[in-house]
N, C-alpha and C positions, 0 to 999 in steps of 0.2 A: 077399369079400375084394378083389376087381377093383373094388369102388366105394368104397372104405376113406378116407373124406373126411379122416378125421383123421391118415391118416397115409400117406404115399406110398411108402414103405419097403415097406409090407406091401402095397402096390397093387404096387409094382414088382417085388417078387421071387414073388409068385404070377403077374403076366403072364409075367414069364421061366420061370417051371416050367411053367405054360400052354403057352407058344409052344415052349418045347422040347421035348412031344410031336410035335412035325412033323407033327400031322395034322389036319384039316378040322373037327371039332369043338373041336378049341383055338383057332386061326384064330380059328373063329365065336363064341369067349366073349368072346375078347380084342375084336373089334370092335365085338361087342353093348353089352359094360360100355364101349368108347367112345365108341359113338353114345348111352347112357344116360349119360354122366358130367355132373353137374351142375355140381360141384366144378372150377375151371380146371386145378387143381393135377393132381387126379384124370385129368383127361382128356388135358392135358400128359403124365404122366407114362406113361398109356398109348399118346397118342403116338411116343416115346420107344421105349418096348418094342416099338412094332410098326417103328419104323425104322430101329434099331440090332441088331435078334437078327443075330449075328456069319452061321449060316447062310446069309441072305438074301443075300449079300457073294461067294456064290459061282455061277456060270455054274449050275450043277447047283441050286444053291437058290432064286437068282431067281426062275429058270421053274418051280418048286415052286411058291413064292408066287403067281406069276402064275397057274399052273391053278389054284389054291387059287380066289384071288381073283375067277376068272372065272365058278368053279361058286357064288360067296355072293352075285354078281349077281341070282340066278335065288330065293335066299332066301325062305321066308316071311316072315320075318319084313322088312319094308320099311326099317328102322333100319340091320340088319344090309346087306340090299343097298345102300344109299345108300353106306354106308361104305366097303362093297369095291371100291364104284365109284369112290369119291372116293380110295381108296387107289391103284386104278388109274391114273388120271387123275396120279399124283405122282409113279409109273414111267414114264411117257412123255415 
């Protein structure tokens, strides 16, 4: 539903239920389905989700994200690290 080419509605409001478990395997779905999104629309739109979750807006959530972020560097998977890192890199 995170790679849902035909429709971004359903890409968008499962990354928001995603990301609103606040924990390290939602993170890693949301970024994985955006380093996998083939669709522009798709990947926009998870862009989107990982930039605007209203939590991340606050001193206490940022540095959430940021640890988050720092532990999917180290990732097996290489898609998912590249992402974290290139997400990092757009906090600095």
């Amino acid at each position: 539903m995170l790679l849902d080419a035909c429709d971004t509605g359903v890409t968008s409001d499962t990354a928001t239920a995603v990301l609103a478990r606040g924990d390290l395997p939602g993170l890693r779905a949301v970024l994985a389905a955006r380093a996998q999104a083939a669709d522009g629309g798709t990947a926009d739109q998870l862009s989107a989700e990982l930039d605007c979750d209203p939590r991340w807006m606050t001193g206490e959530g940022a540095d959430q994200l940021i640890r988050q972020l720092q532990t999917l560097t180290s990732d097996a998977d290489p898609q998912v690290r590249d992402e974290a890192r290139r997400r990092l890199s757009l906090l600095r």
